[in-house]
C-alpha positions as CSV (number, residue, x, y, z in Angstrom):
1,X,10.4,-21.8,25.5
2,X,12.1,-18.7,24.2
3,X,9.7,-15.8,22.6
4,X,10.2,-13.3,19.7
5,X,8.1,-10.5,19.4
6,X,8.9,-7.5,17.3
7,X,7.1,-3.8,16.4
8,X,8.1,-0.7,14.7
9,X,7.5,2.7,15.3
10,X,8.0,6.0,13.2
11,X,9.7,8.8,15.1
12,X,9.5,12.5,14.4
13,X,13.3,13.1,15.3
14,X,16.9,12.5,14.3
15,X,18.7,9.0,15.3
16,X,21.4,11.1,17.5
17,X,18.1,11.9,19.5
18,X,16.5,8.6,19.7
19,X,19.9,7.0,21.0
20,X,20.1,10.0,23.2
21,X,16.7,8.9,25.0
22,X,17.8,4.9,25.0
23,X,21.4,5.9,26.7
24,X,19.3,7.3,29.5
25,X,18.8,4.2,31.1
26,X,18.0,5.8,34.3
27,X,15.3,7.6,32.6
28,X,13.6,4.4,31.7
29,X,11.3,4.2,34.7
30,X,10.0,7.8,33.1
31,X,8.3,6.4,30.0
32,X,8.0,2.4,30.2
33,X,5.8,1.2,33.3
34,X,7.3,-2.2,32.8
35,X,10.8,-0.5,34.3
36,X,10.9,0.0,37.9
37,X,14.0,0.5,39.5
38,X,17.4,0.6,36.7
39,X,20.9,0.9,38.5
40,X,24.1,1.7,36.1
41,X,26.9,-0.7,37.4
42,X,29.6,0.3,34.9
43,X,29.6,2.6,31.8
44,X,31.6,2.9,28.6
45,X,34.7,5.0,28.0
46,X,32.1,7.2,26.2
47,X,29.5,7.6,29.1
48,X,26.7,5.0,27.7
49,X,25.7,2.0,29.7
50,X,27.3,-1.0,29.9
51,X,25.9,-3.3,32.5
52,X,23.2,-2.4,34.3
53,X,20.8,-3.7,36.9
54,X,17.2,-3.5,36.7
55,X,13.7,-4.3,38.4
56,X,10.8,-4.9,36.1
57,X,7.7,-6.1,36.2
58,X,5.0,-7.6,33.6
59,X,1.6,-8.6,34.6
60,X,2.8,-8.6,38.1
61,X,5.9,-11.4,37.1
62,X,8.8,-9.4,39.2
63,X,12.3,-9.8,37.6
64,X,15.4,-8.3,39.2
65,X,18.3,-9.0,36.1
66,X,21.3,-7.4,34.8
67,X,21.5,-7.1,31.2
68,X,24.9,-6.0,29.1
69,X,24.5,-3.1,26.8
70,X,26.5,-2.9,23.0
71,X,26.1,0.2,20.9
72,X,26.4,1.4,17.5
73,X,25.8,4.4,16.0
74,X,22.1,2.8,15.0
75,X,21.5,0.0,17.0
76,X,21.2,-0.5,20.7
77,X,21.2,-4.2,22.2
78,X,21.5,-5.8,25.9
79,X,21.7,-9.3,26.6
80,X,20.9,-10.9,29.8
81,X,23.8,-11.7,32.1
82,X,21.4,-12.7,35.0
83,X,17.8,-12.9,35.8
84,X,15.4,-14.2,38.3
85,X,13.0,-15.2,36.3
86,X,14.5,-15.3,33.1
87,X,17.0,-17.8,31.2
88,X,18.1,-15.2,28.3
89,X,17.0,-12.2,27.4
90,X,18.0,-10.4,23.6
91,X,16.2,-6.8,22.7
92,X,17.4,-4.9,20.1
93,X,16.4,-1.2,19.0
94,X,17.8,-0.8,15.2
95,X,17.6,2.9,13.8
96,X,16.9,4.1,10.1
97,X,17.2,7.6,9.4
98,X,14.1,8.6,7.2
99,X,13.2,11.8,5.7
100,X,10.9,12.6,8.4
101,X,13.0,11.5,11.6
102,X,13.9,8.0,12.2
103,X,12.1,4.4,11.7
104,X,12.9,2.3,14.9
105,X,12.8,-1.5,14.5
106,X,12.5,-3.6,18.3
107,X,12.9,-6.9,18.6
108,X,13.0,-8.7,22.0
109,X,13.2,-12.4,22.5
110,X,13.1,-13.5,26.2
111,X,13.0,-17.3,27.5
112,X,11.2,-17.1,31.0
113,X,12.9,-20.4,33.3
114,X,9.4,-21.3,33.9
115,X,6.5,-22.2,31.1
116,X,3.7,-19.5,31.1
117,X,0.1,-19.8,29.8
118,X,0.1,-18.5,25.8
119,X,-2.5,-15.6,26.5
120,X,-0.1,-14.1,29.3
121,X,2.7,-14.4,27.0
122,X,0.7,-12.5,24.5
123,X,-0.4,-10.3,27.2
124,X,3.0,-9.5,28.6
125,X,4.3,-9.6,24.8
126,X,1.8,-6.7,24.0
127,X,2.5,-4.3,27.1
128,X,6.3,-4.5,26.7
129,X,6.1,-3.6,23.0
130,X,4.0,-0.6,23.2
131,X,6.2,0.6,26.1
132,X,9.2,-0.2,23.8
133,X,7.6,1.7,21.1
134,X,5.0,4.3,21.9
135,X,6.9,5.3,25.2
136,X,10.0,5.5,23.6
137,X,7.9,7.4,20.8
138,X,6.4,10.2,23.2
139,X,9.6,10.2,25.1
140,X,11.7,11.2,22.2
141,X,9.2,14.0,20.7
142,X,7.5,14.6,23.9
């Protein structure tokens, strides 16, 4: 059964910035300790990411998947293109410039290929979304 979870976060920096940090996919590892390994297969005519390959790991649930990357000039989203222990996989990372900086909407909805108990899906839910957020908070401004 597929899962939507969703958080925002206030940032204290310009869009350009934010995407800057979220291009640098092999930074990831740096500020989310759900990321563990990231490999860039292939890249844009512009540099950014396009498919990549990635180990991660959630409440000690490993997943080895490649994910597909499509940019804007305020949104960044990946979609799973394969996964060991996921059947799809949608985040999305949309950016509002704000007097201050820059108001950072994530969504992710992920469908694991087998059920999992509700309080490690709220669990797992939880730790991805701070990562998401509050690493990719301190990461920018940091």
């Amino acid at each position: 059964m597929a899962v939507t979870a969703n958080k925002d976060v206030d940032i204290d920096a310009a869009p350009e910035a934010v995407l800057e940090v979220l291009a640098d996919v092999e930074g990831l590892p740096s500020w989310s300790p759900v990321h563990k390994k990231i490999e860039v297969i292939d890249r844009f005519d512009d540099g950014r990411p396009h498919h990549v390959k990635m180990a991660v790991s959630v409440l000690g649930i490993n997943d080895e998947q490649v994910v597909e990357y499509t940019w804007t000039d305020t949104t960044v989203s990946w979609d799973l293109v394969e996964g060991s222990q996921q059947k799809a996989q949608h985040g999305e990372y949309t950016l509002t410039p704000t007097a201050k900086g820059t108001h950072v909407a994530f969504e992710l909805t992920i469908d694991p290929k087998v059920p999992l108990p509700g309080f490690l899906v709220r669990k797992g839910t939880k730790t991805i979304l701070e990562a998401a957020t509050e690493g990719l908070r301190q990461q920018v401004v940091g």
